[in-house]
C-alpha positions as CSV (number, residue, x, y, z in Angstrom):
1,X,-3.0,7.5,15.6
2,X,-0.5,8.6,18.3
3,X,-1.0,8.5,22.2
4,X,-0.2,12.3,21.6
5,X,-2.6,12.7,19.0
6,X,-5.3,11.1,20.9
7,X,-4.8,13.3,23.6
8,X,-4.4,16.3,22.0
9,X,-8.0,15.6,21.3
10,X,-9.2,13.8,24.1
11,X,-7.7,15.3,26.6
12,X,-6.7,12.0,28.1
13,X,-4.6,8.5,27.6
14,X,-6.6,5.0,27.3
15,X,-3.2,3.0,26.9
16,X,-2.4,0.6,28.5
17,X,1.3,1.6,27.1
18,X,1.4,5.3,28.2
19,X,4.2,7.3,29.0
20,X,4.9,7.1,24.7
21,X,3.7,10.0,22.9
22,X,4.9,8.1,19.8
23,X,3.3,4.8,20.3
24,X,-0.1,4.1,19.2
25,X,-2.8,4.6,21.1
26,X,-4.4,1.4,22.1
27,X,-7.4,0.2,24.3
28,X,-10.1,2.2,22.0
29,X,-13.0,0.9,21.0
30,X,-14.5,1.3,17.5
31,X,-17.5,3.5,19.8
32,X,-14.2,6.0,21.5
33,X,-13.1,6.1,18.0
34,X,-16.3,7.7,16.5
35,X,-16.6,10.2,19.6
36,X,-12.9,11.0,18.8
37,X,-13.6,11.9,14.6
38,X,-16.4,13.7,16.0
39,X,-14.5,15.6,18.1
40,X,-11.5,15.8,15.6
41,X,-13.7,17.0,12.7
42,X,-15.6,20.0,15.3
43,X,-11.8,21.1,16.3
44,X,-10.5,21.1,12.5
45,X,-13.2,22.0,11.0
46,X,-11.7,18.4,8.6
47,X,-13.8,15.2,7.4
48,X,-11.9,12.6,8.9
49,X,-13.4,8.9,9.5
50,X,-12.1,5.4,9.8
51,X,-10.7,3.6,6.4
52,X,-13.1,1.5,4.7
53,X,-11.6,-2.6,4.8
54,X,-11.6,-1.9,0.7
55,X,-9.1,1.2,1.5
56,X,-7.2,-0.4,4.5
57,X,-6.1,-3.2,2.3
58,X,-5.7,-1.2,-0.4
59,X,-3.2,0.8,1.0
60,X,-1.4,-2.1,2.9
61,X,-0.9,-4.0,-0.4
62,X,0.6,-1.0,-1.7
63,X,-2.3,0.3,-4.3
64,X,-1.0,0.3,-7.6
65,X,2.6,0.1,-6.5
66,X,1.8,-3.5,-5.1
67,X,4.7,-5.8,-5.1
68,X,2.5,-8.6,-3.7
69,X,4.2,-9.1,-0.8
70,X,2.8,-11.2,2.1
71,X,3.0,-8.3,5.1
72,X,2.5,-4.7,3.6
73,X,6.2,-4.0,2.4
74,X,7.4,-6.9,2.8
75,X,7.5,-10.6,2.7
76,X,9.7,-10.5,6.2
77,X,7.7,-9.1,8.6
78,X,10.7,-8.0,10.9
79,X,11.5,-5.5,8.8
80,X,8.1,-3.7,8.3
81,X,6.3,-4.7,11.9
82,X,6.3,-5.1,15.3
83,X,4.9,-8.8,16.4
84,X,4.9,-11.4,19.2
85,X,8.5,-11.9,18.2
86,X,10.3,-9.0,18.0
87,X,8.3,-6.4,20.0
88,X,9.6,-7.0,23.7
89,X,5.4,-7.3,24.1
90,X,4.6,-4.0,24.0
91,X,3.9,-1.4,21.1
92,X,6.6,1.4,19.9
93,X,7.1,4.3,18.2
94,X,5.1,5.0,14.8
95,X,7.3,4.4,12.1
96,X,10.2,2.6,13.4
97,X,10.0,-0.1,10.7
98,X,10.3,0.5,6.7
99,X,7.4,1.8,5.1
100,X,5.2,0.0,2.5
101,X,5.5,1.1,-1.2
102,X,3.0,3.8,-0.4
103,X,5.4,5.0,2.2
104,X,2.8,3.5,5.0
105,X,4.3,2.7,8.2
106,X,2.8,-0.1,10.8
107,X,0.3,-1.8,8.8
108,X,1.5,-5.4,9.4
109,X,1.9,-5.0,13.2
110,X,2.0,-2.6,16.2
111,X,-1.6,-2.6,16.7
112,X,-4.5,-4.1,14.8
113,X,-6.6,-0.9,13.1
114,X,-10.5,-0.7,13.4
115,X,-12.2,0.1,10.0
116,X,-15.7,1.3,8.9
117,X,-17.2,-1.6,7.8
118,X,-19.8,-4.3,9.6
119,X,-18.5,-7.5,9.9
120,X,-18.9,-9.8,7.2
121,X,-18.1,-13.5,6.6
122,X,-16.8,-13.4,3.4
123,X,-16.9,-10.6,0.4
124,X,-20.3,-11.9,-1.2
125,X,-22.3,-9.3,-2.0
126,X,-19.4,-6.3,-0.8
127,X,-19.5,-3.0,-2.4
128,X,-17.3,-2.9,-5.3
129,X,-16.4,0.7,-5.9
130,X,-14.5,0.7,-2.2
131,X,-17.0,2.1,-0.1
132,X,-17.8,1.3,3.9
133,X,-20.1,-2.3,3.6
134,X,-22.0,-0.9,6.6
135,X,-26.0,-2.8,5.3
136,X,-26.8,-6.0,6.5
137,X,-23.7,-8.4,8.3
138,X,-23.2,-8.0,12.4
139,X,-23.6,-4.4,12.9
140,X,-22.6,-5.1,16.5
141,X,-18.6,-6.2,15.1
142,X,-16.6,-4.1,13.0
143,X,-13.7,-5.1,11.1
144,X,-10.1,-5.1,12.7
145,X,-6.8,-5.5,10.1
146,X,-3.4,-5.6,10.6
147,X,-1.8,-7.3,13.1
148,X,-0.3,-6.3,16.6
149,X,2.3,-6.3,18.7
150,X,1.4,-9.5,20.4
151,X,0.3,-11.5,16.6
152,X,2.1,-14.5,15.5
153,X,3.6,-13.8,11.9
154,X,0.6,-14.5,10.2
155,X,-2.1,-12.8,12.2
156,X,0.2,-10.0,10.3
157,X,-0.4,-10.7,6.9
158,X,-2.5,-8.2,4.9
159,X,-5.0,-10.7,3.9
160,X,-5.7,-11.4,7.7
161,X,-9.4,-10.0,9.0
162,X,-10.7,-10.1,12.4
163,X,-14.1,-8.8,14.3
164,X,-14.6,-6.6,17.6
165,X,-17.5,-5.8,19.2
166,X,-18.1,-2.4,19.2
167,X,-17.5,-1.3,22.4
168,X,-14.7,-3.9,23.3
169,X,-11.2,-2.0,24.3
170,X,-8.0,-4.1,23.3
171,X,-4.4,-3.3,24.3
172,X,-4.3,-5.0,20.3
173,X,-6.4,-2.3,18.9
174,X,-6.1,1.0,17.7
175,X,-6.5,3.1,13.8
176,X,-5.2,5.0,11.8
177,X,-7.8,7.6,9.7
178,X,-9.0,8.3,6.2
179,X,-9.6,11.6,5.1
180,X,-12.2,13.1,2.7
C-alpha cells in the first residue's frame, strides 16, 4: 500500500518518509492496519484483509510459477529490492525493481509487510489449506515478511519471518492486502 493510498483513506500520512505518494506507507501498526480495511471495505463496499503468512509466501515464491529463487524473483536481491545496500536508507517508489514471476513487485525489500496470522515459533500444528493461524501462539505479535529498506540481504529472503507487537509502528513496516 501507497502513502497515497493510505491517505486517500485515512485522510492522513504516518510516514516517516512522506512527501512520496509512491512510496509505501510505513510506520503502521498491524492495529492502524485493521482500522484502515475497516474503513477501506465501508468506502468500497470490497472484502479486503491482510495476506495470510501461507499466501504472502506463496505469492513471493512465485505460486506455481516458482523458480526457487532465494528473494522473490530473484536470487540477486538488487534487482528485485530495495535493502540496507542499495536504498540510500530510505523507501521508494512501488515497483521500481523487477517483478516476481507472479508479476509482484517489493516483496524482498522496501518495507517488511504485516500478515494475518499470530505469531508462531515454528509451523507445527499450522493450518494446511492456507488459511490465517490466528488459535493459540502470541496473539499479542503478528507475523511480519519481507524485508525492508534498512535489512541486510538475508533479512530479504522469502523464507525470513519476524514478529511485531501489535500496536508497535516501524519506519520497517508496512502491507500490501489480500482480497476476497
Amino acid at each position: 500500500m501507497t502513502q497515497a493510498e493510505w491517505k486517500a483513506v485515512m485522510g492522513e500520512n504516518p510516514s516517516r518518509f512522506s512527501g512520496c505518494d509512491q512510496c509505501p506507507v510505513e510506520q503502521v501498526s498491524w492495529d492502524d492496519v485493521q482500522e484502515f480495511l475497516k474503513k477501506l471495505n465501508q468506502l468500497t463496499g470490497g472484502n479486503y484483509r491482510l495476506p495470510t503468512e501461507a499466501e504472502w509466501e506463496y505469492a513471493a515464491r512465485g505460486g506455481q510459477k516458482s523458480q526457487q529463487n532465494k528473494f522473490a524473483g530473484s536470487q540477486n536481491l538488487d534487482g528485485v529490492g530495495w535493502y540496507d545496500t542499495n536504498s540510500d536508507s530510505k523507501t521508494h517508489p512501488v515497483g521500481g525493481k523487477t517483478p516476481n514471476e507472479l508479476g509482484i513487485y517489493d516483496m524482498s525489500g522496501n518495507v517488511r509487510e504485516w500478515c494475518a496470522d499470530h505469531w508462531h515459533e515454528n509451523y507445527k500444528g499450522a493450518p494446511t489449506d492456507g488459511r490465517a493461524w490466528t488459535s493459540g501462539g502470541d496473539s499479542a505479535r503478528r507475523v511480519v515478511r519481507g524485508g525492508s529498506w534498512g535489512s541486510v540481504d538475508w533479512y530479504c529472503r522469502v523464507s525470513r519471518r519476524y514478529r511485531n507487537g501489535t500496536d508497535l509502528r516501524g519506519v520497517n513496516d508496512g502491507f500490501r492486502l489480500a482480497q476476497d
